[in-house]
C-alpha positions as CSV (number, residue, x, y, z in Angstrom):
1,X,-14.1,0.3,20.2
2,X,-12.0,2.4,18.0
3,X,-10.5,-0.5,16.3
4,X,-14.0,-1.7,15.0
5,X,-14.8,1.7,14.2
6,X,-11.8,1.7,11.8
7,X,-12.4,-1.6,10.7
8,X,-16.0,-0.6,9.3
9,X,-14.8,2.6,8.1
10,X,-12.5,1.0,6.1
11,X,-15.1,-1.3,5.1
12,X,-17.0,1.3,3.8
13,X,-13.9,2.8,1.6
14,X,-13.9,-0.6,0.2
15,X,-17.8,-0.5,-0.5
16,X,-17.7,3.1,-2.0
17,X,-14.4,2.2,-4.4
18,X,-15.9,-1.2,-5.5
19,X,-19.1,0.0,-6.3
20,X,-17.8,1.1,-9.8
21,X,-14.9,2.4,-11.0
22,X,-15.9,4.5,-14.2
23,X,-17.7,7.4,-15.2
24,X,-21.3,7.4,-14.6
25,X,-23.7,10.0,-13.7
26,X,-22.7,10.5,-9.7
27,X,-19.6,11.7,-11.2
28,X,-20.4,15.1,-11.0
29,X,-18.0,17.8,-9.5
30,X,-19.6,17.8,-6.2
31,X,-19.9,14.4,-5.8
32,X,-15.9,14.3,-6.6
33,X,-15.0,16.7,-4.2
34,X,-17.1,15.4,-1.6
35,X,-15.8,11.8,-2.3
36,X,-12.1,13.0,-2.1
37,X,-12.5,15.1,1.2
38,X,-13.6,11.6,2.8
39,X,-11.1,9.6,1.2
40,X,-8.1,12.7,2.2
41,X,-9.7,12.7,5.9
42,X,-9.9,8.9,6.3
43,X,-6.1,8.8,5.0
44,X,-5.4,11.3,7.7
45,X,-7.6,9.9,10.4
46,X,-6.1,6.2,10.0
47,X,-2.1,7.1,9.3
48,X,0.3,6.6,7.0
49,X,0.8,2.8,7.4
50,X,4.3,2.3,5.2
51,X,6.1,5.7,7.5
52,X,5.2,5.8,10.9
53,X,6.6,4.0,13.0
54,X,4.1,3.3,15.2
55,X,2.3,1.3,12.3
56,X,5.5,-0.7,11.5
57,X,6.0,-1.5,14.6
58,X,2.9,-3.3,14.7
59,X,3.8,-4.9,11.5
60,X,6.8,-6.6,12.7
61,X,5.5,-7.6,15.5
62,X,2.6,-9.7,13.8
63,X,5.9,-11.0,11.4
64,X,4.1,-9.1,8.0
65,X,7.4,-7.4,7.8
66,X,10.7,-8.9,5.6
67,X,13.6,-9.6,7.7
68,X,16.0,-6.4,7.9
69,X,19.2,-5.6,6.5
70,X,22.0,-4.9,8.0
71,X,23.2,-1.6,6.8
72,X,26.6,-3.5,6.0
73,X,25.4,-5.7,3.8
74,X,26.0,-4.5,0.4
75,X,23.4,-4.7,-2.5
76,X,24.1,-7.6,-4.5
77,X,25.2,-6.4,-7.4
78,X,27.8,-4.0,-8.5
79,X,26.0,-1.2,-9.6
80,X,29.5,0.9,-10.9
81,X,29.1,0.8,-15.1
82,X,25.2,0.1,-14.2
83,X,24.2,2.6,-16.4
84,X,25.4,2.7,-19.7
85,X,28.3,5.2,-21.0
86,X,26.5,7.0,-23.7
87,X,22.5,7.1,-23.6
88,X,21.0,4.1,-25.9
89,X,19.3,4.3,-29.1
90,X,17.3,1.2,-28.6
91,X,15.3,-0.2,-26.0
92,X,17.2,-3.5,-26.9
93,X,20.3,-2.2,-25.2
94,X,18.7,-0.5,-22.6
95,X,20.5,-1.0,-18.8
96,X,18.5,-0.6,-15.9
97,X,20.9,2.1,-14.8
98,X,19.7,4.0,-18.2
99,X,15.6,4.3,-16.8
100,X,15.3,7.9,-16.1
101,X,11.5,7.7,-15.2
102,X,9.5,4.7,-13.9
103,X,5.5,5.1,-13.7
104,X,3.0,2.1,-12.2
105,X,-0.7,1.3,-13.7
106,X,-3.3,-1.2,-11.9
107,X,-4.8,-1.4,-9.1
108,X,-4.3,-1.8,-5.2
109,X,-1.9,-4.8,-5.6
110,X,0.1,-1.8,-7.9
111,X,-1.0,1.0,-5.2
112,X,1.4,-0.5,-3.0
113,X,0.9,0.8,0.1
114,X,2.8,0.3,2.6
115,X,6.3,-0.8,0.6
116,X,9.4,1.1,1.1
117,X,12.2,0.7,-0.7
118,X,15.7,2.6,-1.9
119,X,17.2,3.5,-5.2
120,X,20.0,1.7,-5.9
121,X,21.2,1.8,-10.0
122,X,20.6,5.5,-10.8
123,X,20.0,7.8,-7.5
124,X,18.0,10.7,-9.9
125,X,15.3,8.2,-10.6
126,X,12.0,10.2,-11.6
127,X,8.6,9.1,-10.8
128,X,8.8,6.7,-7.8
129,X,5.7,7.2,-4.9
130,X,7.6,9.3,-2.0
131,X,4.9,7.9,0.5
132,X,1.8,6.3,1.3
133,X,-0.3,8.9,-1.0
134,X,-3.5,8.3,-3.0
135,X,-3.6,8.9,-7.0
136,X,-4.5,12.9,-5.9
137,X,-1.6,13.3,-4.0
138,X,1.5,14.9,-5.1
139,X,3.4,12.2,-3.1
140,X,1.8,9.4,-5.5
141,X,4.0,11.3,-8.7
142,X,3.9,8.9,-11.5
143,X,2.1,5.7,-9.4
144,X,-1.3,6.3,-10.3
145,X,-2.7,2.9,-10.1
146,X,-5.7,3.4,-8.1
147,X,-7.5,0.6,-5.5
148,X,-10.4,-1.2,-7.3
149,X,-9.3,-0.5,-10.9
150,X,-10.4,-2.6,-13.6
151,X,-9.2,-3.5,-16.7
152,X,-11.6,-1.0,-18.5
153,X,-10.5,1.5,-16.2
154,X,-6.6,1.6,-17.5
155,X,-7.3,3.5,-21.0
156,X,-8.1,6.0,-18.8
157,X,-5.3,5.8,-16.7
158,X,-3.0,5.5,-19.6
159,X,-4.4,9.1,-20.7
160,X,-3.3,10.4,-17.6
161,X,-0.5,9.6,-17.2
162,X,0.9,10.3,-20.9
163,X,-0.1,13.5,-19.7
164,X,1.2,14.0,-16.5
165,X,4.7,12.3,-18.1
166,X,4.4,15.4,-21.0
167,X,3.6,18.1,-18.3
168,X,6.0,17.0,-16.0
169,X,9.3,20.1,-16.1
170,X,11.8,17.0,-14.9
171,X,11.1,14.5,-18.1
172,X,12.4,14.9,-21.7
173,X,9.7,12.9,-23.1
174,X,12.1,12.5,-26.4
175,X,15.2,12.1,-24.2
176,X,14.6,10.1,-21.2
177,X,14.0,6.2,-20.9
178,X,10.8,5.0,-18.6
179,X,9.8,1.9,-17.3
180,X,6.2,1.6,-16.9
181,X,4.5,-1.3,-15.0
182,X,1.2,-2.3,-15.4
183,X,-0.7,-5.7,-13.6
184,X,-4.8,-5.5,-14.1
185,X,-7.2,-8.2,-13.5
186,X,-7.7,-9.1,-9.6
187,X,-10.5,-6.9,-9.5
188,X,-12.2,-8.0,-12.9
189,X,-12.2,-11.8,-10.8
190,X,-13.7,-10.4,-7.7
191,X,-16.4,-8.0,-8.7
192,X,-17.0,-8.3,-12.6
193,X,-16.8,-11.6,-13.4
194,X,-20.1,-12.7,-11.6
195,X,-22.1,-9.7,-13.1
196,X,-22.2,-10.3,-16.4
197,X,-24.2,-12.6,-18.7
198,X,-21.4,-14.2,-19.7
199,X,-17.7,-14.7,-17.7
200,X,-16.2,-15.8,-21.1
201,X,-16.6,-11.6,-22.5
202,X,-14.5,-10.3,-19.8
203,X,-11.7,-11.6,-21.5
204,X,-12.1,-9.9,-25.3
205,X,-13.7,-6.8,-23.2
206,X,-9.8,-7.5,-21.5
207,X,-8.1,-7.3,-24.9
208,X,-9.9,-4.5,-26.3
209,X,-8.7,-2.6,-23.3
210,X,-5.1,-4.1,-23.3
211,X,-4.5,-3.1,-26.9
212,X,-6.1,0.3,-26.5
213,X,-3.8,1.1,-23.9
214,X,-0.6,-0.3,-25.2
215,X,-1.3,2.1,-28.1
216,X,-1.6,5.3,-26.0
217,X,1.2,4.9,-24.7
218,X,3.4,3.7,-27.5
219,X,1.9,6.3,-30.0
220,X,2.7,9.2,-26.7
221,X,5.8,7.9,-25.5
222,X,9.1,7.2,-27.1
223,X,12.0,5.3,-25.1
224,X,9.4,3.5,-23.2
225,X,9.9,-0.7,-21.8
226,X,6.3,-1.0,-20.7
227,X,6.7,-4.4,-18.5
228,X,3.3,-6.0,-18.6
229,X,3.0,-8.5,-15.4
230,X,-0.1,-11.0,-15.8
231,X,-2.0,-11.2,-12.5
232,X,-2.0,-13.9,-10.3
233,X,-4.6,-16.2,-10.2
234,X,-6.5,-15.9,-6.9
235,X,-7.3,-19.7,-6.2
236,X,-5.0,-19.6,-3.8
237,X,-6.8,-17.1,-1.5
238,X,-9.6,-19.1,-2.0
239,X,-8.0,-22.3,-0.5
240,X,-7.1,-20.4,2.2
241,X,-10.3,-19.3,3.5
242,X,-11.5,-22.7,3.1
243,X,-8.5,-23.9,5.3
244,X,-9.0,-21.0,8.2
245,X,-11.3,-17.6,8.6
246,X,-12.1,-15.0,11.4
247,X,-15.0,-14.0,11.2
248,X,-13.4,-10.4,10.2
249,X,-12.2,-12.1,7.1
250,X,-15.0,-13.6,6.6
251,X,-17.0,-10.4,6.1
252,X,-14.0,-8.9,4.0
253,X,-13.2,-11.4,1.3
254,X,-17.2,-11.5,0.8
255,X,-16.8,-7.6,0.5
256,X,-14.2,-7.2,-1.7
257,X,-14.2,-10.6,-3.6
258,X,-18.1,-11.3,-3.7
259,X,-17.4,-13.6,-7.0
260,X,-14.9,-15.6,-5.8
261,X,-15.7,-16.1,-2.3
262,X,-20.0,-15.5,-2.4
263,X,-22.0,-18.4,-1.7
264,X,-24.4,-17.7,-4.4
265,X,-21.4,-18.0,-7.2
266,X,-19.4,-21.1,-5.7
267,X,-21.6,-23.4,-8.8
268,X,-19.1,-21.4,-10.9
269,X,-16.0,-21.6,-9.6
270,X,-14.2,-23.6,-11.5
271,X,-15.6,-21.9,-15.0
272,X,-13.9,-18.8,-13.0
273,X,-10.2,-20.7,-12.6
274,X,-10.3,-21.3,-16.1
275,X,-10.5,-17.5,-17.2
276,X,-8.0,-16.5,-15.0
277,X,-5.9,-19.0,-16.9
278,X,-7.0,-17.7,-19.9
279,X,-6.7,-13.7,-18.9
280,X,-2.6,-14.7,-18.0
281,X,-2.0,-16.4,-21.1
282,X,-3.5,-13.7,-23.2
283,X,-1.7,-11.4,-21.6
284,X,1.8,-13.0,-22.6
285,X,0.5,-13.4,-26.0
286,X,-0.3,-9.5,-26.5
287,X,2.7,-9.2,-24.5
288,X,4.4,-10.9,-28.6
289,X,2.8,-8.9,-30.5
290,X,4.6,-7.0,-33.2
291,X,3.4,-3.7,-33.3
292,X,4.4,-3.5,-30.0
293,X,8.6,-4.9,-30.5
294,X,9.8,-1.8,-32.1
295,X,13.3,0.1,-31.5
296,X,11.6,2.9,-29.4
297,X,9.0,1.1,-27.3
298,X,8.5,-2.7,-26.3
299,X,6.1,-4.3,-24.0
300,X,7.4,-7.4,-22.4
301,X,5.6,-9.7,-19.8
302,X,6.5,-10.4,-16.7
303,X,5.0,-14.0,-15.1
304,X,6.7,-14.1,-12.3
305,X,3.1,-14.3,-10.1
306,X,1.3,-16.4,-12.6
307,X,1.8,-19.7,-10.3
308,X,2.3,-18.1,-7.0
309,X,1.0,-20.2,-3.5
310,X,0.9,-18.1,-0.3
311,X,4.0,-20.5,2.0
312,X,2.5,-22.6,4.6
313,X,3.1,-22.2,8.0
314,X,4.5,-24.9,10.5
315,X,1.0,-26.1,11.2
316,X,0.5,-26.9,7.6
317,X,-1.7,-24.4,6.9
318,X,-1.0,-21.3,5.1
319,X,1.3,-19.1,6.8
320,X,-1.6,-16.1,7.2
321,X,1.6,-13.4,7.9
322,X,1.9,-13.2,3.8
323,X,-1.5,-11.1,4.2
324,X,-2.7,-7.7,5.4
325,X,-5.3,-7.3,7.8
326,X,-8.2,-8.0,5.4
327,X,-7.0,-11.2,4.3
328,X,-7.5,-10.5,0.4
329,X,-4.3,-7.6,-0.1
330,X,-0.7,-8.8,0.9
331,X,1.4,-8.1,3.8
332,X,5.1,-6.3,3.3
333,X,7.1,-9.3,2.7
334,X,4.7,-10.8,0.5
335,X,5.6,-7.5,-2.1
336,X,9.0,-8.1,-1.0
337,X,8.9,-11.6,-3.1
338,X,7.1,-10.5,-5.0
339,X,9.6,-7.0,-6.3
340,X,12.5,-9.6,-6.1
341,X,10.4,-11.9,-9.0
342,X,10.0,-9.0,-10.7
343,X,13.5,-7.7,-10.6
344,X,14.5,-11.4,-11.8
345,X,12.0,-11.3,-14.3
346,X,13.4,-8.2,-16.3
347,X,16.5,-9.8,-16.5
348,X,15.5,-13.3,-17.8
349,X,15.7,-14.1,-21.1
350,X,11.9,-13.9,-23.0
351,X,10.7,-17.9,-22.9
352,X,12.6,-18.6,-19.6
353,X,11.5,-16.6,-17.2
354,X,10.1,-17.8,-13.5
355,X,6.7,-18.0,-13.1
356,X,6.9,-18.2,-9.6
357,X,8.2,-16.7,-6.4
358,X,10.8,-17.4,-3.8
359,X,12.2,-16.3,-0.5
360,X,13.9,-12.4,-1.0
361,X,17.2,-13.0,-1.6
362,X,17.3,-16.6,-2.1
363,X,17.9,-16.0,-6.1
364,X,18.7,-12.5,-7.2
365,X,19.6,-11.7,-11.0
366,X,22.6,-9.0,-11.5
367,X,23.2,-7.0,-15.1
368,X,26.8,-9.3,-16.6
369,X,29.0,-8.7,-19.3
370,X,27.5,-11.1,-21.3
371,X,23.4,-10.0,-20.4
372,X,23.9,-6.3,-19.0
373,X,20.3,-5.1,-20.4
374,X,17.0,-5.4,-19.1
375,X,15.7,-8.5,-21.4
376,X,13.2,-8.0,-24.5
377,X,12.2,-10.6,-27.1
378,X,15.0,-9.4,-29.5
379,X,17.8,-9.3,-27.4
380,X,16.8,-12.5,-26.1
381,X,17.7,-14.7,-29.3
């Protein structure tokens, strides 16, 4: 009984966040403080799913979890000159021992809950989530992507955080380097795709927003490698529904991706494939752009999920342990492919980076002599 309660409580969460994102006129200070005393009680009633144990327990046991680590194995690369020996003057020559602060934008696929991981090239690394937190929680620090966001949501974001980075005692805005991620988009498929009069706008409503908030932060932050990652395209969850679905799935795919997986929009569907095409490409081409290739600042995309398929299992179908609970977020060892991609991806060269993912480990880039700095389009050539 207290599993389904949690399962429709949860349900609800996701109801209440996907209703709308933005400002509107429920937003008023009681409403706020009423909405984050249910969100901070149902964090505490349900747990702390990425740090206690009992939790990961489970995940293992269902195989959501990566295989461990020995604490003998070493990292695979030689972190010693990982940083570099005086502090670069150009983003162009930037290690990824130099990032002093790293901050996150997006949305629940950013969030991350539930991933743990360890600094390895520069142990005073600012800005990192400490825990499972939400964006109100001193834990979350510099991760403030928020479950549900859309694309119009992120200028917004981008004002926060510029000023949480300024008013933050630790960070020499002038002095230290940052890495910023930022992947937007799975939600703009699910929920606002189908609810407009025409699918097409979503994608120059997608560039105003992109360019707005690519200015914020270049215009607010100096040093800053802002490492744009297209989303992936969500056919693939899709096909897997179509292939097998509880009825618990069922109910939240409908929930949380009514345009994709509703009945009532399936005529669509292939008009919908097309502008998630279009929404990854268009993000690598603002990704180019000049105003954002400077000495100071440089936005480079990161495709590493553009062509991503969820493995099959031995049955042939696909291997349903790459996916949470709900069947729409990802499982642990799904974000750990998909953090090893990414780590890859700042190293290859702009124009020949993998669009795809592979097992953890299986192909992991290291800083050389001859490429020792995170890649941009300038260093590239």
């Amino acid at each position: 009984m207290w599993k389904w309660c949690q399962f429709y409580c949860i349900l609800l969460i996701h109801i209440s966040v996907l209703a709308t994102e933005r400002k509107t006129a429920l937003d008023s200070p009681f409403n706020i403080m009423l909405l984050r005393a249910f969100r901070n009680w149902s964090f505490d009633a349900f747990g702390r799913t990425g740090m206690e144990e009992k939790y990961l327990q489970i995940a293992r046991q269902r195989n959501k979890m990566q295989k461990r680590i020995p604490n003998y194995v070493p990292f695979p690369c030689n972190v010693t000159d990982s940083r570099s020996p005086e502090v670069p003057e150009s983003v162009h020559k930037l290690r990824p021992g130099d990032i002093d602060v790293i901050a996150a934008m997006g949305d629940s696929l950013t969030a991350g809950a539930g991933i743990f991981a360890d600094n390895e090239f520069n142990p005073n690394l600012i800005g990192f989530a400490l825990g499972d937190s939400l964006t109100t929680h001193k834990e979350s620090q510099l991760n403030i992507a928020e479950s549900g966001a859309e694309s119009a949501d992120m200028m917004y974001m981008a004002e926060m955080l510029v000023k949480k980075i300024k008013n933050d005692p630790r960070i020499n805005v002038q002095k230290h380097w940052k890495l910023i991620s930022l992947m937007i988009g799975a939600n703009d498929f699910c929920n606002e795709i189908c609810s407009v009069s025409s699918p097409w706008s979503i994608l120059e409503n997608h560039k105003v927003d992109l360019l707005q908030v690519l200015r914020i932060l270049r215009d607010n932050l100096p040093r800053t490698f802002v490492a744009l990652i297209p989303p992936p395209h969500l056919k693939s969850l899709v096909d897997i529904r179509k292939e097998k679905s509880s009825f618990k799935c069922f109910v939240t795919t409908d929930v949380e991706c009514s345009c994709l997986f509703g009945l009532a929009f399936q005529r669509y569907i292939s008009i919908y494939y097309d502008i998630m095409r279009q929404w990854q490409i268009l993000d690598m081409e603002i990704a180019d752009y000049p105003e954002f290739q400077r000495n100071d600042f440089v936005v480079v995309a990161q495709p590493t999920l553009m062509n991503i398929s969820i493995p099959l299992d031995s049955d042939g179908y696909s291997d349903m342990t790459y996916l949470s609970s709900d069947c729409f977020h990802v499982s642990q060892k799904t974000n750990a492919r998909f953090a090893n991609g990414l780590w890859n991806n700042l190293l290859e060269t702009v124009g020949a980076k993998s669009m795809t993912w592979i097992e953890p480990f299986h192909k992991f880039h290291c800083p050389t002599l001859e490429r020792p700095y995170l890649a941009t389009a300038l260093n590239s050539k």
